[in-house]
PDB file with one MODEL, atoms N, CA, C and O in Angstrom:
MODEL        1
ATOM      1  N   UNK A   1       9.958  44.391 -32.161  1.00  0.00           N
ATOM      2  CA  UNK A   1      11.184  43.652 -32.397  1.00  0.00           C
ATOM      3  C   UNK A   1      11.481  42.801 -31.154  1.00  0.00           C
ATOM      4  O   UNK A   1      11.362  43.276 -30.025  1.00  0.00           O
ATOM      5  N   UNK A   2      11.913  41.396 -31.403  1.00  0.00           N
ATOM      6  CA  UNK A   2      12.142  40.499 -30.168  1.00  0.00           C
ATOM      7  C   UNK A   2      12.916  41.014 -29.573  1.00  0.00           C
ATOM      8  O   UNK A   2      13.312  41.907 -30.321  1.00  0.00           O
ATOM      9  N   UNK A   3      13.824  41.113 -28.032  1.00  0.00           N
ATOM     10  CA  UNK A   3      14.500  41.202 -27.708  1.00  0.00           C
ATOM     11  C   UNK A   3      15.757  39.876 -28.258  1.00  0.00           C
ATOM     12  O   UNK A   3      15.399  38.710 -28.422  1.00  0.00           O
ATOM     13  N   UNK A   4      16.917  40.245 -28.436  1.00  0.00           N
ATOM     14  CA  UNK A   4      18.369  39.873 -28.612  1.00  0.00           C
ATOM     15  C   UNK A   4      19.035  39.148 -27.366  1.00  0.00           C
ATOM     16  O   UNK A   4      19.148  40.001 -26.486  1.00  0.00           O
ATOM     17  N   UNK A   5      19.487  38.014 -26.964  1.00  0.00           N
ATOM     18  CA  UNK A   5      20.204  37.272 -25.949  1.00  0.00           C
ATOM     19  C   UNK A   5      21.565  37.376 -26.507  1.00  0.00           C
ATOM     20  O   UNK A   5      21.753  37.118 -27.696  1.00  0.00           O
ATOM     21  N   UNK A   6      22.487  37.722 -25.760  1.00  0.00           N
ATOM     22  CA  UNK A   6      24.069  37.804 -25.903  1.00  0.00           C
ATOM     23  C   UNK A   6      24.675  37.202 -24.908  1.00  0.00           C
ATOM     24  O   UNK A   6      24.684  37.719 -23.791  1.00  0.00           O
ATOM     25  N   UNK A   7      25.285  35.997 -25.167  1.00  0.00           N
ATOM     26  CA  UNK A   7      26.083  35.340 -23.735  1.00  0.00           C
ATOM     27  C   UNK A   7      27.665  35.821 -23.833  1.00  0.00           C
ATOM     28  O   UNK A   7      28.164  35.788 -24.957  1.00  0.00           O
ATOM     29  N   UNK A   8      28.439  36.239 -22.788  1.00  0.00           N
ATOM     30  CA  UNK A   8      30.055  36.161 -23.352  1.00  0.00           C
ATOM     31  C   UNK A   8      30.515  34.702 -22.985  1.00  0.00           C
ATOM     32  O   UNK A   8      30.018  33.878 -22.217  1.00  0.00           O
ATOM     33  N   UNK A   9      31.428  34.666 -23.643  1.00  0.00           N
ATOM     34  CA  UNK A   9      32.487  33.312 -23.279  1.00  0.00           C
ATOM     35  C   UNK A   9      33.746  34.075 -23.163  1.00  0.00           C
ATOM     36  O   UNK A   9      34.169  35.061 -23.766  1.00  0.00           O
ATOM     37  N   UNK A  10      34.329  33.179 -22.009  1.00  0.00           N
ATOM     38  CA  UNK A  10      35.909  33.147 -22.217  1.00  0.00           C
ATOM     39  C   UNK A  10      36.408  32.508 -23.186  1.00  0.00           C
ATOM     40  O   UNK A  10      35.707  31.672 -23.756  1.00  0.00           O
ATOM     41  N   UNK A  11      37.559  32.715 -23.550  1.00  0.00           N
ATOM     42  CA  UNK A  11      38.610  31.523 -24.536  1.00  0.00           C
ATOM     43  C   UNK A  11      39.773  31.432 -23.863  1.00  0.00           C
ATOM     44  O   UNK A  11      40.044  31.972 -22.790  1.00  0.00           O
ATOM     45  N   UNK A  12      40.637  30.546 -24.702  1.00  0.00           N
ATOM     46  CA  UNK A  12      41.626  30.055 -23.984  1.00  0.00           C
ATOM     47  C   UNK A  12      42.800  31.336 -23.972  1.00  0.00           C
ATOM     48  O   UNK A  12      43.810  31.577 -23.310  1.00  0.00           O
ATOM     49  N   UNK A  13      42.029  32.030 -25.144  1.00  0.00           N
ATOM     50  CA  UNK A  13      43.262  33.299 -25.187  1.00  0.00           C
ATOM     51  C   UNK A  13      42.792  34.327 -24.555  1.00  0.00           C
ATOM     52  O   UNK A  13      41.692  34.791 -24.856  1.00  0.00           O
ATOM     53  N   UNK A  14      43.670  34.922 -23.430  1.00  0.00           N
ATOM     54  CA  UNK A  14      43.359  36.202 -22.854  1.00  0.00           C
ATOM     55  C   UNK A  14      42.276  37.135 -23.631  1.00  0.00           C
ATOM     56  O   UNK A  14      41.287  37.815 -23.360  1.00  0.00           O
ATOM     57  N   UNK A  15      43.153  36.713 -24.901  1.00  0.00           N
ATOM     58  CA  UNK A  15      43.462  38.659 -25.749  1.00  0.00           C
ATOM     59  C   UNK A  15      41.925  38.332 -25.897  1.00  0.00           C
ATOM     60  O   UNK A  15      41.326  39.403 -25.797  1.00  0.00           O
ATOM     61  N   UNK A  16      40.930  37.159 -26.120  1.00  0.00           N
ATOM     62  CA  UNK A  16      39.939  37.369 -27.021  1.00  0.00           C
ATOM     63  C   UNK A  16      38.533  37.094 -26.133  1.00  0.00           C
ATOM     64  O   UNK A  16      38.721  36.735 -24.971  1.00  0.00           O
ATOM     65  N   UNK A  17      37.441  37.202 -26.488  1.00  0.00           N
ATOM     66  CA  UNK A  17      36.405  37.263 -25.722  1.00  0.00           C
ATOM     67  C   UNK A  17      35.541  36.936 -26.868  1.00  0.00           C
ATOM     68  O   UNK A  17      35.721  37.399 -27.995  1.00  0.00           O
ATOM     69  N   UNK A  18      34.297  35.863 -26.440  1.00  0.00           N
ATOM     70  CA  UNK A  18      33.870  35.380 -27.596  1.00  0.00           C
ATOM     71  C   UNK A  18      32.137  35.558 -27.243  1.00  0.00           C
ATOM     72  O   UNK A  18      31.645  34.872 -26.347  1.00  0.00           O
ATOM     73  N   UNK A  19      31.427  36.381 -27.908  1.00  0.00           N
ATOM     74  CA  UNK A  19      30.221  36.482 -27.538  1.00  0.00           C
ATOM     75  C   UNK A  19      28.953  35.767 -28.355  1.00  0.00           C
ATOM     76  O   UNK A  19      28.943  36.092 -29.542  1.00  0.00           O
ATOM     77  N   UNK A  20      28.090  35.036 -28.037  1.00  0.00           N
ATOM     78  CA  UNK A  20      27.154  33.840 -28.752  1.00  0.00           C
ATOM     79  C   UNK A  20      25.989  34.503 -28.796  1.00  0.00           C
ATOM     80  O   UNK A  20      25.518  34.658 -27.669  1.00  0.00           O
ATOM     81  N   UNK A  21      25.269  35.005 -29.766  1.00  0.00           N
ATOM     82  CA  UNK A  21      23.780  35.735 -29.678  1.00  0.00           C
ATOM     83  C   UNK A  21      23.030  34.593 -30.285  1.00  0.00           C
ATOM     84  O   UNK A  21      23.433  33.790 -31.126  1.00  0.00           O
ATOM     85  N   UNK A  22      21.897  34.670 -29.718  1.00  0.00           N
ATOM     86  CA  UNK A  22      20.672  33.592 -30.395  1.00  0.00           C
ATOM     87  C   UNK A  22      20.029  33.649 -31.604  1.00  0.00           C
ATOM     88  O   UNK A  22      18.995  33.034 -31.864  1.00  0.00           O
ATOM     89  N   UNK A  23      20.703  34.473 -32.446  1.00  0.00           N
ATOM     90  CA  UNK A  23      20.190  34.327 -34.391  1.00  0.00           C
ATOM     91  C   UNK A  23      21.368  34.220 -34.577  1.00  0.00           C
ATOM     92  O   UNK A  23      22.307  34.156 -33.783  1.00  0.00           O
ATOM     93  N   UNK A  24      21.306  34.193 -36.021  1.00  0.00           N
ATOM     94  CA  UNK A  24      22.348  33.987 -36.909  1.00  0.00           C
ATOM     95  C   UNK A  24      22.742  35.554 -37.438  1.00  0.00           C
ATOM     96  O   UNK A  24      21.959  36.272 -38.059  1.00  0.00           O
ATOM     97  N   UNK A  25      24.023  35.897 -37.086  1.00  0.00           N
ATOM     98  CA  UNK A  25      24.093  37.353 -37.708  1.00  0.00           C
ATOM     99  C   UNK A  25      24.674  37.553 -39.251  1.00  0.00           C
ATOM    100  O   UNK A  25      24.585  38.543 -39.978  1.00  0.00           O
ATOM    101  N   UNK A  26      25.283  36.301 -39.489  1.00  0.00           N
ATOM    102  CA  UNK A  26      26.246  36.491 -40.753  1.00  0.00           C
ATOM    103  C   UNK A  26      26.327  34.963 -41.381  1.00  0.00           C
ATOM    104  O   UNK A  26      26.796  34.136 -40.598  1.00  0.00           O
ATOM    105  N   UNK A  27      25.904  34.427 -42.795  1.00  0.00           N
ATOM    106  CA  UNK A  27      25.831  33.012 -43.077  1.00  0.00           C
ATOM    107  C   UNK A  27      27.122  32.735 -42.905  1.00  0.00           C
ATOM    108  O   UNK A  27      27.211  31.687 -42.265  1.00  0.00           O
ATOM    109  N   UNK A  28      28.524  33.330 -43.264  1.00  0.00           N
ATOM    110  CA  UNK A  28      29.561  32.868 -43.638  1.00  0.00           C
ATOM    111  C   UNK A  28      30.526  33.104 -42.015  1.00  0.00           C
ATOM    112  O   UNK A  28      30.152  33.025 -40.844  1.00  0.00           O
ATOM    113  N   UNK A  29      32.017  33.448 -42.696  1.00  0.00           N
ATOM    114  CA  UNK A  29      32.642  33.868 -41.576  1.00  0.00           C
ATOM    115  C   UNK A  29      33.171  35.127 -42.430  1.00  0.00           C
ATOM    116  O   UNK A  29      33.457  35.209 -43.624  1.00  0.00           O
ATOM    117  N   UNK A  30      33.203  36.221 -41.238  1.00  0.00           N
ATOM    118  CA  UNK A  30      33.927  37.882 -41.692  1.00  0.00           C
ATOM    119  C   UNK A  30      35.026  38.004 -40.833  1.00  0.00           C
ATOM    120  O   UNK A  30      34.623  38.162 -39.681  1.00  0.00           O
ATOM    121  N   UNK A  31      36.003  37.999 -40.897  1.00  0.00           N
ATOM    122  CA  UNK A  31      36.990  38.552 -39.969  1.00  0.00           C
ATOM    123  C   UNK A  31      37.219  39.972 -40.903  1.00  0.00           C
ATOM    124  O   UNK A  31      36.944  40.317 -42.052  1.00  0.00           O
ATOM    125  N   UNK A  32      38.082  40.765 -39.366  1.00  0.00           N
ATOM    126  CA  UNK A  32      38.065  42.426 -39.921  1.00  0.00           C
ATOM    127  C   UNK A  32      39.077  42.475 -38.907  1.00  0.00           C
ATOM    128  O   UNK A  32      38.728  42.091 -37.791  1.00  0.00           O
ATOM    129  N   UNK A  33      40.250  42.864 -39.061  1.00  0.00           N
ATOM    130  CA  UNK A  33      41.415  43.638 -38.711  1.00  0.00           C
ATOM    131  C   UNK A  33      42.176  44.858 -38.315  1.00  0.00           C
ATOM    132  O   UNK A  33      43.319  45.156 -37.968  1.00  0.00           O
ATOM    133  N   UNK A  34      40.742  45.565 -38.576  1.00  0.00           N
ATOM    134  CA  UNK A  34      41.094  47.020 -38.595  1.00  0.00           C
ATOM    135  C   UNK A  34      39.847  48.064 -38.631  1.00  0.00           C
ATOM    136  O   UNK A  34      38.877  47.653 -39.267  1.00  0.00           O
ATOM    137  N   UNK A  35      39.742  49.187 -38.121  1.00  0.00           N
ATOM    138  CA  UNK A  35      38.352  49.575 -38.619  1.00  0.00           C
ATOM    139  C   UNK A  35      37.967  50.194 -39.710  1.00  0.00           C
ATOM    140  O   UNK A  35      36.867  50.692 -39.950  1.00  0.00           O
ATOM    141  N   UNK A  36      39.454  50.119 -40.742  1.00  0.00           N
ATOM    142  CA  UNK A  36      39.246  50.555 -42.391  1.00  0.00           C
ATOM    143  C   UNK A  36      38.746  49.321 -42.833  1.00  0.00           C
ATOM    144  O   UNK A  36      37.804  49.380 -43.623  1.00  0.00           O
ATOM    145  N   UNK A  37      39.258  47.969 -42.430  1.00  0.00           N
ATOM    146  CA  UNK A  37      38.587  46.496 -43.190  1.00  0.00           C
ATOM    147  C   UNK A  37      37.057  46.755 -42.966  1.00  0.00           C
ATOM    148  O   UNK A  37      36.403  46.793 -44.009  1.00  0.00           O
ATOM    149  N   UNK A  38      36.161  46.997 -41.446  1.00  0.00           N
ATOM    150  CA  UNK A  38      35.323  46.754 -40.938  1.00  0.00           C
ATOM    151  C   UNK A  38      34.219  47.650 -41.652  1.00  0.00           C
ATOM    152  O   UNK A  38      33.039  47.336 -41.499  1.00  0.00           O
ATOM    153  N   UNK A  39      34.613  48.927 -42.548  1.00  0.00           N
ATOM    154  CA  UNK A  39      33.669  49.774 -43.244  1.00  0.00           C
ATOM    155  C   UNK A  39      32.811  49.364 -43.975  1.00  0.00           C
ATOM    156  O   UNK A  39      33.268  48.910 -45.024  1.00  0.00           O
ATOM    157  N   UNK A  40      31.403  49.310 -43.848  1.00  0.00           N
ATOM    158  CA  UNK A  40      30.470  49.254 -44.063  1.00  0.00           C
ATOM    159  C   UNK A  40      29.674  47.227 -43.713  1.00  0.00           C
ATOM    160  O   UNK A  40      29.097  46.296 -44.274  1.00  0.00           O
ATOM    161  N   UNK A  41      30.408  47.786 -42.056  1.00  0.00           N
ATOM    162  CA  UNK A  41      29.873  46.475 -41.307  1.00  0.00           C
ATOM    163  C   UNK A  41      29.515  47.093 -40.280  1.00  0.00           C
ATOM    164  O   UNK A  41      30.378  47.202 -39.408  1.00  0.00           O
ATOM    165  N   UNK A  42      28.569  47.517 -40.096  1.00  0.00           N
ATOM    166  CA  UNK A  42      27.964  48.075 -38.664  1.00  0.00           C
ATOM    167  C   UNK A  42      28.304  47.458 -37.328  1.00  0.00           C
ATOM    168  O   UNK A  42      28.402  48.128 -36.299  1.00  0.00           O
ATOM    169  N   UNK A  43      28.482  46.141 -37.389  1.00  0.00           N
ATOM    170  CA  UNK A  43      29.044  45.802 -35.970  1.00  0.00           C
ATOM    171  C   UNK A  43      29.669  45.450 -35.642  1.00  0.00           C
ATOM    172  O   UNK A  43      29.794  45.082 -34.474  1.00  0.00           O
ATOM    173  N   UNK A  44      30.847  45.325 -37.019  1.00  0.00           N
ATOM    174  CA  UNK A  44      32.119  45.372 -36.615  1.00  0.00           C
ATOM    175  C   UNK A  44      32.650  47.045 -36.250  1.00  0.00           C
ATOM    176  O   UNK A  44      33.647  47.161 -35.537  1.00  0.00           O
ATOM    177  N   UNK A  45      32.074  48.081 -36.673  1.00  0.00           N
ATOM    178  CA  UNK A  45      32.296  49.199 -36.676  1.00  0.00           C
ATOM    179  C   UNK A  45      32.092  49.775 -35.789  1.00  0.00           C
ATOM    180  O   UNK A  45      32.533  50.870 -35.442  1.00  0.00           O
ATOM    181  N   UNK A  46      31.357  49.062 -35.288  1.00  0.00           N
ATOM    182  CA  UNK A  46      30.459  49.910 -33.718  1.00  0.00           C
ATOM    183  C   UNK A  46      31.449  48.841 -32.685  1.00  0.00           C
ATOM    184  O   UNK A  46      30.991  48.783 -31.544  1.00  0.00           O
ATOM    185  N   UNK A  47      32.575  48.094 -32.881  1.00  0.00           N
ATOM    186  CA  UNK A  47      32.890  46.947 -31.922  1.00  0.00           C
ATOM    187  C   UNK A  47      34.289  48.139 -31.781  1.00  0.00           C
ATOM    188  O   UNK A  47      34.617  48.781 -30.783  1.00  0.00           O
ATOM    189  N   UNK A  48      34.792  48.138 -32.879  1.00  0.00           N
ATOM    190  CA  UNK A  48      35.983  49.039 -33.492  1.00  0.00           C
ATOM    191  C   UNK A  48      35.809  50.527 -32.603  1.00  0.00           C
ATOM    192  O   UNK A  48      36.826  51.160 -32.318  1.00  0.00           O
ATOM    193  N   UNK A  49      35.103  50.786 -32.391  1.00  0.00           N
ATOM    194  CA  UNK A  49      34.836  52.318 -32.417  1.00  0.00           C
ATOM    195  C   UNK A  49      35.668  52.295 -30.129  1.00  0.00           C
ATOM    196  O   UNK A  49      36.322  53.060 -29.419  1.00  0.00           O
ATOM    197  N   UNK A  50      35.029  50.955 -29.994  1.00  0.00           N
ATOM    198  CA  UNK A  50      35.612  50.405 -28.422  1.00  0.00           C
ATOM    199  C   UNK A  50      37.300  50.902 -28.107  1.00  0.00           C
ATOM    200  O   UNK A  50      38.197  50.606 -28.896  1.00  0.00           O
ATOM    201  N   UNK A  51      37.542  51.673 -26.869  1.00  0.00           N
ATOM    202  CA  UNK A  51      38.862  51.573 -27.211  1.00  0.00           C
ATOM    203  C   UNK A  51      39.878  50.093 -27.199  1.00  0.00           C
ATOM    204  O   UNK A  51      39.373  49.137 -26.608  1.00  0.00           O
ATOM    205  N   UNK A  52      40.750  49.961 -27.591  1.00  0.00           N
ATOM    206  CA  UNK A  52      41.530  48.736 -27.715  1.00  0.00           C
ATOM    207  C   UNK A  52      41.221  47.588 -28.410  1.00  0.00           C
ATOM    208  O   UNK A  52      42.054  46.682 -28.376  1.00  0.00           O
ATOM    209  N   UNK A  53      40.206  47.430 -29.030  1.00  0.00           N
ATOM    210  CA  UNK A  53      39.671  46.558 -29.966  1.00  0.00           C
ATOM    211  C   UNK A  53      40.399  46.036 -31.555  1.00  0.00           C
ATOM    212  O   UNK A  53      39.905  46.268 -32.659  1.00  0.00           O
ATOM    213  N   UNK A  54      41.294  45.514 -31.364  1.00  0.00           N
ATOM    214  CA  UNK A  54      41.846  45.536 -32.310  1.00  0.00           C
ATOM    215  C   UNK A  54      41.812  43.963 -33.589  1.00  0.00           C
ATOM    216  O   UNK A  54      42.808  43.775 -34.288  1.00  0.00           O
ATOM    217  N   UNK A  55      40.924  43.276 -33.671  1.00  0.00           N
ATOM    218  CA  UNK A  55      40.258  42.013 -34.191  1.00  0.00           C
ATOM    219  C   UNK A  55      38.988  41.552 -33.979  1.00  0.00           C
ATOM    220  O   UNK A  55      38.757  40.808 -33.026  1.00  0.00           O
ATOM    221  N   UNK A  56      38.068  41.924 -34.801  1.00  0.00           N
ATOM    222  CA  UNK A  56      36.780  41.333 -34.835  1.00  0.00           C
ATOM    223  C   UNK A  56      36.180  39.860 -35.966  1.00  0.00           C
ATOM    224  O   UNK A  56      36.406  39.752 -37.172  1.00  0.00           O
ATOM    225  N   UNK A  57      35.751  39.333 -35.484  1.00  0.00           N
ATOM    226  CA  UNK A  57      35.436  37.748 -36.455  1.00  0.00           C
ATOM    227  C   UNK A  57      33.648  37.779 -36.128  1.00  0.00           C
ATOM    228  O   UNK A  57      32.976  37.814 -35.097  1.00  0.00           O
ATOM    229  N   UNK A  58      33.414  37.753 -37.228  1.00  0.00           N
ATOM    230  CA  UNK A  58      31.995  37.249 -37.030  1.00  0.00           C
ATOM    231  C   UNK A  58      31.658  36.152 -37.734  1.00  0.00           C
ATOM    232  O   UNK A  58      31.852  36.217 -38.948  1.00  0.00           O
ATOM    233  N   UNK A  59      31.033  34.788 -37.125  1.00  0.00           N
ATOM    234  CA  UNK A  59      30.581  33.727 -37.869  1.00  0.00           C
ATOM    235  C   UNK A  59      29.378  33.187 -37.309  1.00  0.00           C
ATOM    236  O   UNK A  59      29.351  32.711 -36.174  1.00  0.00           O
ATOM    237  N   UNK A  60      28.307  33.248 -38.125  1.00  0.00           N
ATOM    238  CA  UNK A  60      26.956  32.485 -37.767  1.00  0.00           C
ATOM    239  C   UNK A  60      26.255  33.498 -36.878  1.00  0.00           C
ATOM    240  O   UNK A  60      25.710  34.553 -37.201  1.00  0.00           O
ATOM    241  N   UNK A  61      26.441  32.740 -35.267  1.00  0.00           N
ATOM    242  CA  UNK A  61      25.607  33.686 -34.409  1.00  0.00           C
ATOM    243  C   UNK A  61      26.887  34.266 -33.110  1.00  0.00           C
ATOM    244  O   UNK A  61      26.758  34.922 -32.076  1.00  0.00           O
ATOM    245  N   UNK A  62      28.277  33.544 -33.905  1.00  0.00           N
ATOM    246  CA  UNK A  62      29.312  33.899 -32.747  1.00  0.00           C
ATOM    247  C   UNK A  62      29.616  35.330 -33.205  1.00  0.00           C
ATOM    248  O   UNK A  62      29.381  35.771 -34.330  1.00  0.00           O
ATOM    249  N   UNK A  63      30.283  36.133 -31.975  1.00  0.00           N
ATOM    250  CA  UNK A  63      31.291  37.373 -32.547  1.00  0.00           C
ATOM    251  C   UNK A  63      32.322  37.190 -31.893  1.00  0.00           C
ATOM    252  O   UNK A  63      32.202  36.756 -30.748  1.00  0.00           O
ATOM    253  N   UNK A  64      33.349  37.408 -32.315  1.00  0.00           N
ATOM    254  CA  UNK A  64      34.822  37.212 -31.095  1.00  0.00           C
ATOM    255  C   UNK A  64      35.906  38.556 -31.423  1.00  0.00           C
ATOM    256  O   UNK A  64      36.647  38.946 -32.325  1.00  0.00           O
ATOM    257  N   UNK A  65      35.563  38.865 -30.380  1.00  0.00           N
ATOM    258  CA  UNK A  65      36.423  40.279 -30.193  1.00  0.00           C
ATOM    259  C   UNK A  65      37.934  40.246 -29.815  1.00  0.00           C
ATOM    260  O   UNK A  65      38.027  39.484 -28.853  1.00  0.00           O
ATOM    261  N   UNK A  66      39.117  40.723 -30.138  1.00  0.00           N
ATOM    262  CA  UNK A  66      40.520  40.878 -29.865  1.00  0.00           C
ATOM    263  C   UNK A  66      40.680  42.507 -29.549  1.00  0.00           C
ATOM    264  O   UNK A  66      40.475  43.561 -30.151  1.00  0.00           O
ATOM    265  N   UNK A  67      41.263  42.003 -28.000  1.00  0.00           N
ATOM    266  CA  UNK A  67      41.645  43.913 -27.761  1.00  0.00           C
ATOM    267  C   UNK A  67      43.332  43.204 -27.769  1.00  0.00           C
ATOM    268  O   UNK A  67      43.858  42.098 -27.891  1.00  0.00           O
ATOM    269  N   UNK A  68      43.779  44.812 -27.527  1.00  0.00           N
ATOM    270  CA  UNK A  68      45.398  44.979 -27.669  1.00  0.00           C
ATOM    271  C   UNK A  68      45.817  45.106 -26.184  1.00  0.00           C
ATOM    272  O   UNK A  68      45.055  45.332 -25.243  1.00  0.00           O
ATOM    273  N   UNK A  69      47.043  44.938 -26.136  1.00  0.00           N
ATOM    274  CA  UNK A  69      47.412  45.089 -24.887  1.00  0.00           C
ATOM    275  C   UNK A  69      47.086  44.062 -23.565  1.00  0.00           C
ATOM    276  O   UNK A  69      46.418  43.063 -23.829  1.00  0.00           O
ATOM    277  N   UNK A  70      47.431  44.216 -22.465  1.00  0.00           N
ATOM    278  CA  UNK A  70      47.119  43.384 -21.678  1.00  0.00           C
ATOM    279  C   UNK A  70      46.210  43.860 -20.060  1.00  0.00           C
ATOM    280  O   UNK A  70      46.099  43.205 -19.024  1.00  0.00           O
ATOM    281  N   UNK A  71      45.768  45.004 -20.349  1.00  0.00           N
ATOM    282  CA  UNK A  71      44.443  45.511 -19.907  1.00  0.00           C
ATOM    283  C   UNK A  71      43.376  44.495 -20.051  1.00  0.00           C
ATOM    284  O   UNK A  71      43.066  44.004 -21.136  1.00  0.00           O
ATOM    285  N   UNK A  72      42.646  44.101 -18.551  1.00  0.00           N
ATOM    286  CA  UNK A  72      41.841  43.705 -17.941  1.00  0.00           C
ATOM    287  C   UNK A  72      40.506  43.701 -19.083  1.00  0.00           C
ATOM    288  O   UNK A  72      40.244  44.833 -19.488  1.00  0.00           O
ATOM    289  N   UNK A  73      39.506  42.426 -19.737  1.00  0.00           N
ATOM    290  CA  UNK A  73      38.505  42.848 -20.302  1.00  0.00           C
ATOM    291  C   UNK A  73      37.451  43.544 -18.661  1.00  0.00           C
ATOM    292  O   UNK A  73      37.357  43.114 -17.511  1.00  0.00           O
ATOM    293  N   UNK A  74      36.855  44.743 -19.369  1.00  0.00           N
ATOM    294  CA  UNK A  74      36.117  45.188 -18.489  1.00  0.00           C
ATOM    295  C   UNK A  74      34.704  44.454 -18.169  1.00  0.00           C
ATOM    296  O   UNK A  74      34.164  43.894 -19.123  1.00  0.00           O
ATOM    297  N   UNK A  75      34.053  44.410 -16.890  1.00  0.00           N
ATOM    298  CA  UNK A  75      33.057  43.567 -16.136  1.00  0.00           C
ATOM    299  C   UNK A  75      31.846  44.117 -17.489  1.00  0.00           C
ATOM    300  O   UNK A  75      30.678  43.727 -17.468  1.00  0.00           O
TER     301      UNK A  75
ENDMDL
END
């Protein structure tokens, strides 16, 4: 199996963190709200499972994560 490239990005919003992998993970766009929406999405589920994670979007080859609160994203 190839190895996977994951870049993060900042955004303009604190809350969110936007990560760019080099395939395409999803044709459409998924947003998930919760980790009852996210059931039977493995990586939104495994994003969910993070503490404070509270908004996941997946489109194409982007993912963009929303935590809660105003805790530092970690290095």
């Amino acid at each position: 199996m190839a190895d996977i490239r994951i870049r993060g990005e900042p955004t303009a919003d604190p809350q969110v963190c936007r990560f760019v992998v080099d395939r395409s993970l999803h044709a459409g766009n998924a947003s998930f709200d919760s980790a009852m929406a996210a059931e039977n999405a493995p990586l939104a589920e495994a994003l969910f499972a993070l503490p404070g994670v509270c908004a996941v979007t997946i489109a194409r080859d982007t993912v963009s994560v929303t935590k809660q609160g105003d805790a530092a994203w970690p290095e």
